[in-house]
LOKOL-997830 format. One record per residue (C-alpha): x, y, z; residue in three letters. Coordinates in steps of 0.001 Angstrom, whole numbers, padded with zeros to 6 digits, always signed. Last residue first. Layout:
N
XYZALA
...
END
This chain:
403
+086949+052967-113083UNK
+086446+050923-115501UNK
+083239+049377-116602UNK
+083277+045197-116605UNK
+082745+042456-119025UNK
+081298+038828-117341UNK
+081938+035723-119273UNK
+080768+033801-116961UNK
+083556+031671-115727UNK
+086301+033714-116645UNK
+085307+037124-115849UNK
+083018+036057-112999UNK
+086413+034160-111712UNK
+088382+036917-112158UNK
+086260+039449-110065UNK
+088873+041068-107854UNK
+089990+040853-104107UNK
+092413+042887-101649UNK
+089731+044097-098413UNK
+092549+045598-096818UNK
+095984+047958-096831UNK
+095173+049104-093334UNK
+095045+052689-093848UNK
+097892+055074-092393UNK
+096665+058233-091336UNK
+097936+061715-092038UNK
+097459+060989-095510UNK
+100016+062862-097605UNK
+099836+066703-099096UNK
+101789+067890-096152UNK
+098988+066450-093832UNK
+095533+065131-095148UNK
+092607+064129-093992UNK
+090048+061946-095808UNK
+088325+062590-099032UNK
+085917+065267-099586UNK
+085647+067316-102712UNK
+085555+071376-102969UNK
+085231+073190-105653UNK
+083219+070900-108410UNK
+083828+071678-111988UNK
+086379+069340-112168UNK
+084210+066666-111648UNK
+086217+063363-112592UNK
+089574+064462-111783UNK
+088452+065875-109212UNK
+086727+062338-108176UNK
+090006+060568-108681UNK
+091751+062622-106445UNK
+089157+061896-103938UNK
+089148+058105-104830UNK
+093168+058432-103956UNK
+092604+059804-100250UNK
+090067+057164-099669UNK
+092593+054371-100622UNK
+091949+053057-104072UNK
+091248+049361-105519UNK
+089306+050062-108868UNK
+092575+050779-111096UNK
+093942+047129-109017UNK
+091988+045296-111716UNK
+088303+044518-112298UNK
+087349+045537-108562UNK
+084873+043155-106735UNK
+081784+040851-107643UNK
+082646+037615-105856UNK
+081524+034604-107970UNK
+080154+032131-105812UNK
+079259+028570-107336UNK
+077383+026316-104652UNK
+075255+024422-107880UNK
+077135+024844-110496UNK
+078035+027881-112645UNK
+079837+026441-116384UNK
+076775+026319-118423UNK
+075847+030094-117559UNK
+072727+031338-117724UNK
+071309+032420-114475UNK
+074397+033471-112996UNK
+074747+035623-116737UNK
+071993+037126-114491UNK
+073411+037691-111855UNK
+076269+039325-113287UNK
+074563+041687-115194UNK
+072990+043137-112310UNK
+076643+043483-110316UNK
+078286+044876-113756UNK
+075495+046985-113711UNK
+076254+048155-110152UNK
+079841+049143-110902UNK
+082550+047464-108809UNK
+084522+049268-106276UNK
+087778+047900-103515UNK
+087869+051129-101432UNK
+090407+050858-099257UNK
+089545+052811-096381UNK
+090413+056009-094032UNK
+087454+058429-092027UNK
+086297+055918-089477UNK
+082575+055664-089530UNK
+079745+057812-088878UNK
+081517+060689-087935UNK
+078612+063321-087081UNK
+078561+067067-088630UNK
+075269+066395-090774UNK
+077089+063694-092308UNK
+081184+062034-091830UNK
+082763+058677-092648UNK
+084231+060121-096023UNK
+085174+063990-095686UNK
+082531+066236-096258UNK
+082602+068597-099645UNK
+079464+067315-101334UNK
+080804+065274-103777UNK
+082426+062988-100575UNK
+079055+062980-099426UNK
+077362+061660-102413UNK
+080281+059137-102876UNK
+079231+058417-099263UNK
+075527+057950-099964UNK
+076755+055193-103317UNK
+078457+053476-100644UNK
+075410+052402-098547UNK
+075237+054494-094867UNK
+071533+056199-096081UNK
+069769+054724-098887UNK
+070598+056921-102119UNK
+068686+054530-103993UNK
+065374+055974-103237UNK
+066526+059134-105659UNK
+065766+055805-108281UNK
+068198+054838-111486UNK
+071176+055581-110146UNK
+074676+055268-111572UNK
+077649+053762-110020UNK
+078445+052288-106674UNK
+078878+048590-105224UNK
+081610+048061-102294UNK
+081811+044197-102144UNK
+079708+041997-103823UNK
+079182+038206-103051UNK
+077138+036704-105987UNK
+075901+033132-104899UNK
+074708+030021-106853UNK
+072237+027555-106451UNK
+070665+024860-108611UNK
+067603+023449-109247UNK
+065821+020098-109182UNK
+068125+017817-106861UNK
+065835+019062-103872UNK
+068738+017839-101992UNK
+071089+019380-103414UNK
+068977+022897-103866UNK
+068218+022797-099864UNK
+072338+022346-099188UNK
+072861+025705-101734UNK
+071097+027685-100115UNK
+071915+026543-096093UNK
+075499+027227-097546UNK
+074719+030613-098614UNK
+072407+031156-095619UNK
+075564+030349-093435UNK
+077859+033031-095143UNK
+074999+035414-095291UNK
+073957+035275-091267UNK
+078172+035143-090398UNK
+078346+038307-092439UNK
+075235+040162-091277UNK
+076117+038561-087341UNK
+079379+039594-087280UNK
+079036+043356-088158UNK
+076245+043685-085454UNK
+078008+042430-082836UNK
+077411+040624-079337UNK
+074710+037796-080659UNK
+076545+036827-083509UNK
+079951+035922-081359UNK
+079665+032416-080098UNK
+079117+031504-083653UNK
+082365+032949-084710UNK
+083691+035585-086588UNK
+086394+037241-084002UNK
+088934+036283-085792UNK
+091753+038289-084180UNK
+094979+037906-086695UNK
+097471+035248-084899UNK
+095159+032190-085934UNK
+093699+032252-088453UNK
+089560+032944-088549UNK
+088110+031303-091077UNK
+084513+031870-090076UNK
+084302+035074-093259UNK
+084706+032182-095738UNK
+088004+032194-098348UNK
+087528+029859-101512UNK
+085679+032583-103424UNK
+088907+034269-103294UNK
+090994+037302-101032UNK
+094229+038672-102026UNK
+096125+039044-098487UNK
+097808+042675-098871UNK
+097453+043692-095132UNK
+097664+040392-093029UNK
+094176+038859-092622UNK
+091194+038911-090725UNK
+087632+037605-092509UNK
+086313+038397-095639UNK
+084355+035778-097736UNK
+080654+036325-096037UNK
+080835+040085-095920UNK
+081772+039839-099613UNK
+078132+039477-099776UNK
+074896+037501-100846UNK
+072586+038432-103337UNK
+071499+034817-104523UNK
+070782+033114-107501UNK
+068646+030292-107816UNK
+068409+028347-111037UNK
+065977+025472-112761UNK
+062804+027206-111125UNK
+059967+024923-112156UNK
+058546+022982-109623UNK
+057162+026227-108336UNK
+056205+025049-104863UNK
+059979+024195-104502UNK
+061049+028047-105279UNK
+057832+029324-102701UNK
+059559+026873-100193UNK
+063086+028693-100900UNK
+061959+032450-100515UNK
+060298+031196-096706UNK
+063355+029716-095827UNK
+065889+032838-096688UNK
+063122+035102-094956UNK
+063087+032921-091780UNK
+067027+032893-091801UNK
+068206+036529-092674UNK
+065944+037296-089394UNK
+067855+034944-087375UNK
+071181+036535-088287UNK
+069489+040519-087798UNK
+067301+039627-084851UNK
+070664+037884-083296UNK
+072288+041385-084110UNK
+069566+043548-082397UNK
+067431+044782-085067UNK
+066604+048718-085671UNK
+070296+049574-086867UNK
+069630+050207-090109UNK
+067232+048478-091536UNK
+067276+044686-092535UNK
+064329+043484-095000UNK
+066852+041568-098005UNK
+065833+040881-101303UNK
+068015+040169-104210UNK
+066943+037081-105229UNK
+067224+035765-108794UNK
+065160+033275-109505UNK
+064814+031308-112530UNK
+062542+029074-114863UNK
+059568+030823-113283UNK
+055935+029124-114010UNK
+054631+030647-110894UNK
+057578+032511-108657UNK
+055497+035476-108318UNK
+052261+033528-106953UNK
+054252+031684-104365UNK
+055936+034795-103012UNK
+053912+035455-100012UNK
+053728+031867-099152UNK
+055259+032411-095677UNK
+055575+036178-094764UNK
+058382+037813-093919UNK
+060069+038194-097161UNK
+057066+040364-098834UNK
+055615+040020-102238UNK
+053252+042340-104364UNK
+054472+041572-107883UNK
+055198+043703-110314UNK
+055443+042969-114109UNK
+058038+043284-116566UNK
+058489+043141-120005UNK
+061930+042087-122369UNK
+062708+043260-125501UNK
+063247+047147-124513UNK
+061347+050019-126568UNK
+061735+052155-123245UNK
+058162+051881-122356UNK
+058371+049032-120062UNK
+060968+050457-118306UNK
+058734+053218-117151UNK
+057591+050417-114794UNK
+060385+049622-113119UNK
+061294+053300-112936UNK
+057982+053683-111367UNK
+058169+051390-108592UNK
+059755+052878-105300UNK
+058716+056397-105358UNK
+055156+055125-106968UNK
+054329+052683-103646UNK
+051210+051181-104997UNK
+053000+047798-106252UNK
+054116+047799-102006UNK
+056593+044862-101082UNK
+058132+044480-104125UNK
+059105+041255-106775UNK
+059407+042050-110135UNK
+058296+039119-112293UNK
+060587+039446-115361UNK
+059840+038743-118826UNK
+063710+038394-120677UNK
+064627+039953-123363UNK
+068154+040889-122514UNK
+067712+044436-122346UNK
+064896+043150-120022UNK
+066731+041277-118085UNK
+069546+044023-117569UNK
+066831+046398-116285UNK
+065675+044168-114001UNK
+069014+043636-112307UNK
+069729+046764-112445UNK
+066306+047328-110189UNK
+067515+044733-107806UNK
+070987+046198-107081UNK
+069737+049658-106118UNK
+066495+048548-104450UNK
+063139+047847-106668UNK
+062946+044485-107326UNK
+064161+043399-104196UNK
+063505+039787-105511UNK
+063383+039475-109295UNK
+061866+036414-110905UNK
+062260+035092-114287UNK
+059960+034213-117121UNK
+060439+031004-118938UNK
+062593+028881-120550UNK
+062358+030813-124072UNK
+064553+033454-122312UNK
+067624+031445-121678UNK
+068478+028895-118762UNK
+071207+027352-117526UNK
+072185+023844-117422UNK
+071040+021181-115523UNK
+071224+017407-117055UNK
+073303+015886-114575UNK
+071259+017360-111440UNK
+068149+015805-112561UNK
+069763+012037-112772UNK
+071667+012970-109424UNK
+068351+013973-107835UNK
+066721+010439-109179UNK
+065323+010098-112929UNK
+062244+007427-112514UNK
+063342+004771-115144UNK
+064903+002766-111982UNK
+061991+003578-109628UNK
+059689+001882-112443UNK
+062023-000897-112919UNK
+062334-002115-109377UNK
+058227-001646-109335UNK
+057910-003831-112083UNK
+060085-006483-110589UNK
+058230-006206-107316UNK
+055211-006824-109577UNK
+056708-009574-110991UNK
+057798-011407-107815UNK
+054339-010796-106402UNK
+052593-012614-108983UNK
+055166-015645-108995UNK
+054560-015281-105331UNK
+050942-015442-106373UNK
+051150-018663-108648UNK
+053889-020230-106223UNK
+050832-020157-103499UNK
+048227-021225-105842UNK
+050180-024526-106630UNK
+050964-024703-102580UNK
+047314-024889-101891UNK
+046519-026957-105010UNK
+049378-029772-103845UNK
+047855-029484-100181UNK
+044645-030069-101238UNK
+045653-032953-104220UNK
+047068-034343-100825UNK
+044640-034079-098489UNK
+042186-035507-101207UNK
+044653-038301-102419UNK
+044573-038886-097506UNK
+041037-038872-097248UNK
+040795-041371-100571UNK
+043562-043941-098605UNK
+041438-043825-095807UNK
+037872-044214-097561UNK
+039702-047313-099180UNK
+040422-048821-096238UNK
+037503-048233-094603UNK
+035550-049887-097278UNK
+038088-053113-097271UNK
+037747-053606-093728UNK
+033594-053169-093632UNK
+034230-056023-096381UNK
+036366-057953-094983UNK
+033951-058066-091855UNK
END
């Protein structure tokens, strides 16, 4: 019976080593793989941490230069759009000119008799159109920057939510073909000085810091959000204004290219297409004015109100502009640079331009200005839009025509 006793005993006190040399394995194995683990979290703490974030990428923008890449033109053909090509290509730049129809010889062969002016650059078209998704993915291929000058608004054919909304969809689609790229380093964007100007006492010297939604109190702001449904007017400026900011929020937080705006303001000089005389733009009413018919007025009907400060700024000094956008160290991402008159020689009521014009073309009989009444204006003219382009001066090194 002692010995039965004894046998158990020792059986026992074997079941219980083995239980424990299990239980000492089990928890041996069990600090080997959290060891594991603890490494591999490690690793992957050091992996994100040598992966550059959006702030990493945004540090080390700068602009680009030719050797970057080709850039794109939106709007390649309009008035701004095919300076803008132009000035690339003096530059040496290859541009991808974006346009809606490459068969469309009115609207695309000055872009392509550029490429027999002995420039530097080239410049090939693109078939692209803003209202449909993707449709610029192909244009934007191996682009270091954009420059988007595209815009499909007509004249008075959209009601003014179709015209805000509108602005939107083709703003968006533009953007997702930028990100598909992966390599677009700057975005610059055609927007307005309808999206800085906003009431303001007569004189008021407008900046880059004003926004066409400030509306002070006292002077009739009627540019609201409420409001882009009942007006035409408000709903182009509000529509640029917010796409600016809508811009230069997507660049942020794709942390991979930048976004700045050029906000013109009443853009003439030479051009290079007979399609650029679009009907209502400025350059038609310095055609009309040459043609003997007081500003505001064609074919007998007042389009507008005859009296205005013209505040001018050449259209190669717009084009060049966006592109020094392009290249300048010292834009940033939500930069605007209105494009306005040099100096107060390229502010002039409509009365002065006329005078100006004579001056210019004496050989012309009759010029058209705005009415007059014992040699003065028989109208007073609100003494408005006041603005000038300093800051592309300073910050880009932009040089200007005169007047």
């Amino acid at each position: 019976a002692m010995f039965e006793n004894n046998i158990i005993w020792i059986l026992l006190v074997g079941l219980v080593g083995i239980w424990i040399s299990l239980d000492f394995i089990q928890a041996m194995f069990s600090s080997i793989k959290e060891g594991k683990e603890e490494k591999q979290e490690e690793g992957q703490e050091e992996e994100l941490e040598d992966r550059p974030s959006s702030n990493d990428n945004r540090d080390k923008l700068t602009g680009i230069s030719k050797s970057d890449g080709p850039v794109a033109v939106t709007g390649a053909s309009g008035y701004i759009g095919s300076r803008v090509v132009e000035d690339l290509m003096h530059q040496g730049y290859q541009v991808h000119a974006c346009v809606r129809d490459v068969s469309n010889e009115k609207k695309v062969d000055h872009l392509l008799n550029l490429n027999q002016q002995g420039l530097e650059g080239s410049v090939e078209l693109f078939e692209s159109d803003l209202l449909e998704k993707g449709s610029y993915d192909k244009a934007f291929e191996g682009c270091s920057g954009i420059i988007h000058c595209g815009a499909a608004l007509g004249f008075n054919r959209e009601t003014p939510q179709e015209v805000y909304d509108g602005c939107f969809t083709q703003n968006e689609h533009v953007i997702e073909s930028v990100k598909r790229a992966g390599t677009v380093k700057r975005f610059v964007f055609t927007s307005s000085f309808a999206a800085v100007g906003h009431p303001r006492p007569e004189g008021y010297v407008f900046t880059e810091k004003d926004w066409c939604g400030d509306n002070v109190e006292g002077y009739g702001g009627a540019w609201t959000e409420e409001n882009i449904s009942k007006n035409r007017d408000i709903a182009y400026a509000m529509a640029k204004a917010n796409t600016e900011k809508m811009i230069y929020k997507a660049a942020e937080e794709d942390g991979n290219f930048e976004a700045i705006s050029i906000n013109p303001l009443h853009v003439i000089g030479p051009l290079m297409s007979d399609n650029h005389n679009q009907f209502f733009s400025w350059q038609f009413f310095i055609g009309q004015l040459l043609k003997g018919l007081d500003f505001g007025y064609w074919k007998e009907r007042q389009l507008r109100g005859s009296t205005m400060l013209w505040n001018m700024v050449d259209v190669r000094d717009v084009a060049r502009a966006h592109r020094l956008g392009t290249e300048s160290p010292n834009a940033k991402n939500g930069s605007r640079y209105i494009l306005s008159a040099t100096d107060r020689s390229g502010e002039m009521f409509t009365w002065e331009l006329q005078a100006k014009l004579k001056e210019l073309f004496p050989e012309i009989e009759h010029i058209g200005g705005e009415e007059m009444e014992d040699g003065k204006p028989k109208e007073k003219t609100y003494d408005s839009p006041r603005s000038y382009c300093s800051l592309a001066i300073e910050e880009l090194g932009l040089s200007t025509y005169s007047i």
